[in-house]
N, C-alpha and C positions, 0 to 999 in steps of 0.2 A: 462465449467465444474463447478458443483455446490459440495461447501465445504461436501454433504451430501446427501444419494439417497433419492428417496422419503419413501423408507421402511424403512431404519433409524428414520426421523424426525415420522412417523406414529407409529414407535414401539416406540420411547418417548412421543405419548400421543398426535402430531398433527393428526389434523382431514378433512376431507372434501375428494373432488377430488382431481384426480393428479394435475390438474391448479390450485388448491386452496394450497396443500401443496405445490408446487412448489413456489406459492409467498411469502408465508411464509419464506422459505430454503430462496429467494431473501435477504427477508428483516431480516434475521439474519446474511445473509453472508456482509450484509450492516454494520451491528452493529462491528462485529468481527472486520472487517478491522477498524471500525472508533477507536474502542478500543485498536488495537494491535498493531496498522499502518505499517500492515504487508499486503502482499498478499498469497494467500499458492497456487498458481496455477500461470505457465508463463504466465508474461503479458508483453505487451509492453507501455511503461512510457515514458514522460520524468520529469525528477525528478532539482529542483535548489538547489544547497547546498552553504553552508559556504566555502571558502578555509582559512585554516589555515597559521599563517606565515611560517609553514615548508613545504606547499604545498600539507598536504591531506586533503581531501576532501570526511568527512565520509556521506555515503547515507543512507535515512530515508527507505529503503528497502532493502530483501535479493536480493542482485544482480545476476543476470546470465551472461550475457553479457553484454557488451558498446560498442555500433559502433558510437559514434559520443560525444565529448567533446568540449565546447565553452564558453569563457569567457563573463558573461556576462556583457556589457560596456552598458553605461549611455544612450547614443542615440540607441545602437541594439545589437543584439548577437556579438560577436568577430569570426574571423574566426575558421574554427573547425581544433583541434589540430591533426596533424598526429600520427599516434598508436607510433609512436615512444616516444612519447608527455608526455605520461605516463602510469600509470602500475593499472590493476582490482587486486583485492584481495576480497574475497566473504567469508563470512561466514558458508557456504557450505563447508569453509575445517574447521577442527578444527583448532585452535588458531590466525585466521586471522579476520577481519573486511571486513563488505562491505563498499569498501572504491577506491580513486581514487586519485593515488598516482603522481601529476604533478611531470614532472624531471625538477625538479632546476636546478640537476647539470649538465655538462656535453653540446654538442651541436649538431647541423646538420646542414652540410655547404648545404646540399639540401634544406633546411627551410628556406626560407625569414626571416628573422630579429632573428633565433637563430644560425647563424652562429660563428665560433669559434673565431673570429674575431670583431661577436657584444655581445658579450657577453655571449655566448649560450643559452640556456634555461632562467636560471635566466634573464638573461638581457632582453630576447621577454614577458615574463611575468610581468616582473619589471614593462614594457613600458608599458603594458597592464592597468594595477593598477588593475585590475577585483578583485574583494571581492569575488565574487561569480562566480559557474558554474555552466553551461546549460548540463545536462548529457541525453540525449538519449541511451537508450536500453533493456534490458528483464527483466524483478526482478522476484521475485517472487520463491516458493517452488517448485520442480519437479511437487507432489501431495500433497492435505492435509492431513497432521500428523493424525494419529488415532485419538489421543485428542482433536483434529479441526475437524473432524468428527462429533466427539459424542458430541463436544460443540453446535456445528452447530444446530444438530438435536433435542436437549434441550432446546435449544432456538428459534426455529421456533417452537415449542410447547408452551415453554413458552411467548411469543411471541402476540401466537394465544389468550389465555389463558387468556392475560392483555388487549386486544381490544375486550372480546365475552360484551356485552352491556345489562346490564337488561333490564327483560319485559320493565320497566318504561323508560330507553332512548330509546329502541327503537321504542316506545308511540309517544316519543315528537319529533323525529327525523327520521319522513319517509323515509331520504335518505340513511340511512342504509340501508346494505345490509346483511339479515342474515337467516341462514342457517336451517335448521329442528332440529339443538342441539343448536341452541343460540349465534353462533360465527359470528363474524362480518366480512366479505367475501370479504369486499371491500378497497382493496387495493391501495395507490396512485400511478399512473403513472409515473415511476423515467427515463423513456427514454431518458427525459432533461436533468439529473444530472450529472455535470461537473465531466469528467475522473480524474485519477492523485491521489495525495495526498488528503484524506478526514480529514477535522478536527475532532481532537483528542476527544476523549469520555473517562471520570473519569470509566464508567461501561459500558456492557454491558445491564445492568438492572437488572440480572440475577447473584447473587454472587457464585451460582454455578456456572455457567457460567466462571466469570470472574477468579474462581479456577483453571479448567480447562487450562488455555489460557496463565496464569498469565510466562509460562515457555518462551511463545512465544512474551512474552510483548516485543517493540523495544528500547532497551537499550543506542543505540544514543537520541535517542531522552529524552528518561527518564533521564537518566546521563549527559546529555548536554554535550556529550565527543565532 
């Protein structure tokens, strides 16, 4: 699902074929996420976070689900914690965080090493020493917001707009590829580009743009909560 149809990004001013608007819609849906480090459509992650000394563990995404939590230890992942193990909380409700709430307290005598007897929880974790956890499962927005729409399609405009190359580069630079209005068509091939968390971008290039979006900015990460 792409942040934005191709009649949207063509009514803000993108140009070309549906393939050519289409790469554009790509390479602004690229920008958005690198700026907002957000997703606005389900995806499937796995995401590494901080654990806290009180044991939660805020995600650098809007969460959907978790099916699988694991400490991660110095030589490999730790084994993966039973849903008993700990608790989702999503930002999808109002006044809660996406977040992953290990249980300290309390125990399961079905649990290898949090029995009530070793300590429970705290104690299998204690043992652990893990700083961090391996979270596998769904992030992301049901659909993109209206305002992630019409950012989208402003910015694959704009986008377009900032690579069209004068008569003169496109003189010196045969390997251009460019279009009967002057827009530069050729697109890089990102099919290699590593899944997951993208590093963080000050803008999208675009301060309109980045107006737009700014409601959707990810606030763990900004706030260093």
């Amino acid at each position: 699902m792409a942040y934005c149809s191709i009649a949207q990004a063509q009514e803000a001013g993108c140009t070309g074929s549906d393939a050519e608007v289409t790469a554009w819609i790509a390479a602004a849906q690229e920008a958005i996420e690198r700026y907002t480090q957000q997703v606005f459509e389900p995806t499937s992650l796995v995401v590494v976070a901080d654990v806290a000394p009180d044991g939660l563990v805020i995600l650098p995404r809007r969460v959907r689900s978790v099916t699988a939590v694991m400490p991660v230890l110095e030589a490999d992942d730790g084994p993966s914690l039973p849903a008993s193990g700990y608790r989702v909380t999503s930002a999808a409700v109002l006044g809660q965080v996406d977040a992953v709430h290990l249980a300290w307290g309390g125990y399961d005598d079905l649990v290898a090493g949090a029995e009530s007897y070793n300590g429970g929880w705290s104690g299998l974790l204690a043992r652990w020493g893990a700083d961090q956890v391996k979270v596998v499962g769904e992030f992301g927005y049901d659909e993109p917001p209206l305002l992630v729409q019409q950012a989208c399609a402003l910015l694959a405009a704009h986008l377009q707009a900032q690579a069209a190359p004068s008569d003169a580069d496109a003189a010196q630079d045969p390997a251009l590829q460019v279009d009967d209005e002057g827009n530069n068509v050729a697109i890089e091939d990102d099919t290699d580009a590593p899944s997951g968390v993208v590093a963080p971008s000050a803008s999208t290039g675009s301060t309109q743009v980045d107006a737009l979006l700014v409601a959707y900015l990810n606030r763990s990460l900004i706030e260093g909560v």
